[in-house]
C-alpha positions as CSV (number, residue, x, y, z in Angstrom):
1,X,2.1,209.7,120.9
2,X,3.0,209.0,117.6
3,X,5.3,205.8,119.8
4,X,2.4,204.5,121.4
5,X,0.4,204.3,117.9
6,X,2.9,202.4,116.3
7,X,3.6,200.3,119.5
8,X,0.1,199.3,119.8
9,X,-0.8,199.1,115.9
10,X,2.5,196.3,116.5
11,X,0.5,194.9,119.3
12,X,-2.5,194.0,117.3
13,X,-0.8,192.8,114.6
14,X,1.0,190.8,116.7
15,X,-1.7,189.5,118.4
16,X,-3.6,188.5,115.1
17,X,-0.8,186.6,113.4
18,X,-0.5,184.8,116.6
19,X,-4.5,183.9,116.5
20,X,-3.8,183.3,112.9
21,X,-0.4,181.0,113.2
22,X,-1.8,179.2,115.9
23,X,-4.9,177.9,113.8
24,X,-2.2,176.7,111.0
25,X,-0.1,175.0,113.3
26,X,-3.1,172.7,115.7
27,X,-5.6,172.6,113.2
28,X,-8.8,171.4,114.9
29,X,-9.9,168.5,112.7
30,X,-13.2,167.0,112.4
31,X,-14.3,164.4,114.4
32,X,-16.0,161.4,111.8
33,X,-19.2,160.7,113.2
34,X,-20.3,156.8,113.9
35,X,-21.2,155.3,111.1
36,X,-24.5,153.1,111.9
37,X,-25.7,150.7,109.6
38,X,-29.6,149.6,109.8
39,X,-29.7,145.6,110.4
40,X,-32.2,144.6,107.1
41,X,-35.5,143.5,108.8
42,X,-37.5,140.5,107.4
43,X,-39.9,141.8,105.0
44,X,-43.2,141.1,106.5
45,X,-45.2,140.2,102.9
46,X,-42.4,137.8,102.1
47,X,-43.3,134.8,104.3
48,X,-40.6,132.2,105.0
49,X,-40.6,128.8,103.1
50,X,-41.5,126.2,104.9
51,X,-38.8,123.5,106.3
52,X,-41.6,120.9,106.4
53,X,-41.6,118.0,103.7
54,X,-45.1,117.0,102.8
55,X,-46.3,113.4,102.0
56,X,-48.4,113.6,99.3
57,X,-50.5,110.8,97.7
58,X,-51.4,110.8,93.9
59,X,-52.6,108.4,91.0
60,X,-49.5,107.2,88.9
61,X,-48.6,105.1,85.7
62,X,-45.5,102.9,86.3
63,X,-43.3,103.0,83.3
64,X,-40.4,101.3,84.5
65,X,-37.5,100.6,86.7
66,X,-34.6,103.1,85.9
67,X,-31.8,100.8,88.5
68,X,-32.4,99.6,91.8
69,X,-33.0,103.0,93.1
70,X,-35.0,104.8,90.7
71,X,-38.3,104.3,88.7
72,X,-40.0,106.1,85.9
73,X,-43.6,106.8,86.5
74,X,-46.3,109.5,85.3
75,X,-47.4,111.3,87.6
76,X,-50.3,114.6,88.1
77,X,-49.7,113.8,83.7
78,X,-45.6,114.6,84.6
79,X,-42.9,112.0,83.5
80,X,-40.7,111.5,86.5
81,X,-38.1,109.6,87.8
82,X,-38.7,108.7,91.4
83,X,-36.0,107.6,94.0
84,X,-37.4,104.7,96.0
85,X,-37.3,104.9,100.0
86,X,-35.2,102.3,101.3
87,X,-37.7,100.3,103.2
88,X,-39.8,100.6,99.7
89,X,-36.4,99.1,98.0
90,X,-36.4,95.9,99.7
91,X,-39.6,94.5,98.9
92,X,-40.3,96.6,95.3
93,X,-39.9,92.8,93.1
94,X,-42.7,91.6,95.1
95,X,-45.1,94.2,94.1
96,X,-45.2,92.5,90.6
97,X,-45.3,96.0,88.7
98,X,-45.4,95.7,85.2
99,X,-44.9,98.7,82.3
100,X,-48.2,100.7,82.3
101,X,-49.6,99.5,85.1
102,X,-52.0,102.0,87.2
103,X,-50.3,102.9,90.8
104,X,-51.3,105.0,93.7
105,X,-48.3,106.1,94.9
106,X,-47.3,108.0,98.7
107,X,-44.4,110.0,97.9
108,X,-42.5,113.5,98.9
109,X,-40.4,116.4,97.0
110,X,-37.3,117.8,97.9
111,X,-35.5,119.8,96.5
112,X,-37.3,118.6,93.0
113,X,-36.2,115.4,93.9
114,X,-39.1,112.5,94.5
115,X,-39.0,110.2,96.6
116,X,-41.6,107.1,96.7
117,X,-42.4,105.5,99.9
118,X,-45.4,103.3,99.1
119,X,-47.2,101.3,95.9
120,X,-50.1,100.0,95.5
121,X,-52.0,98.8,92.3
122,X,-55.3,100.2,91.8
């Protein structure tokens, strides 16, 4: 009797270093869960600017002729130097402008840039 004890005291502890080796030796490892990122989503009180460029038309003081492309005028009381539009360009000498003279201008800005597309004296 006394055998079979110690046989099956053996047995067990046998059996439970074998449960216990055989977690050492195949580990069972985690498996990483997807990572999912939210996409942002357009925030519905910011509105997108607008890709449109507006014509505008305003009362202006001429001040001058910076070079062939640019003039100096006063405009909504703001001292600015305006690009000329090409078609604008070829025919600006015949307008007769002189220094101070009171304009109503049609022009656009771009990018802070202004561009003048029609003059007239008022």
């Amino acid at each position: 009797m006394k055998r079979l004890c110690y046989l099956m005291a053996v047995i067990m502890m046998l059996t439970l270093a074998g449960c216990v080796n055989t977690q050492h030796e195949n580990p069972v490892e985690p498996t990483p869960s997807p990572v999912q990122t939210a996409s942002p989503t357009p925030d519905a009180a910011t509105p997108e600017p607008s890709k449109e460029v507006v014509t505008e038309t305003a009362m202006a003081i001429y001040g001058g002729r910076a070079d062939l492309n640019f003039i100096e005028i006063i405009i909504n009381d703001k001292y600015v130097s305006a690009k000329l539009s090409t078609e604008l360009k070829g025919r600006f000498d015949e307008l007769g402008l002189k220094e101070n003279d009171k304009i109503k201008v049609e022009y656009t800005v771009k990018n802070g840039l202004y561009e003048v597309y029609e003059i007239s004296k008022n």
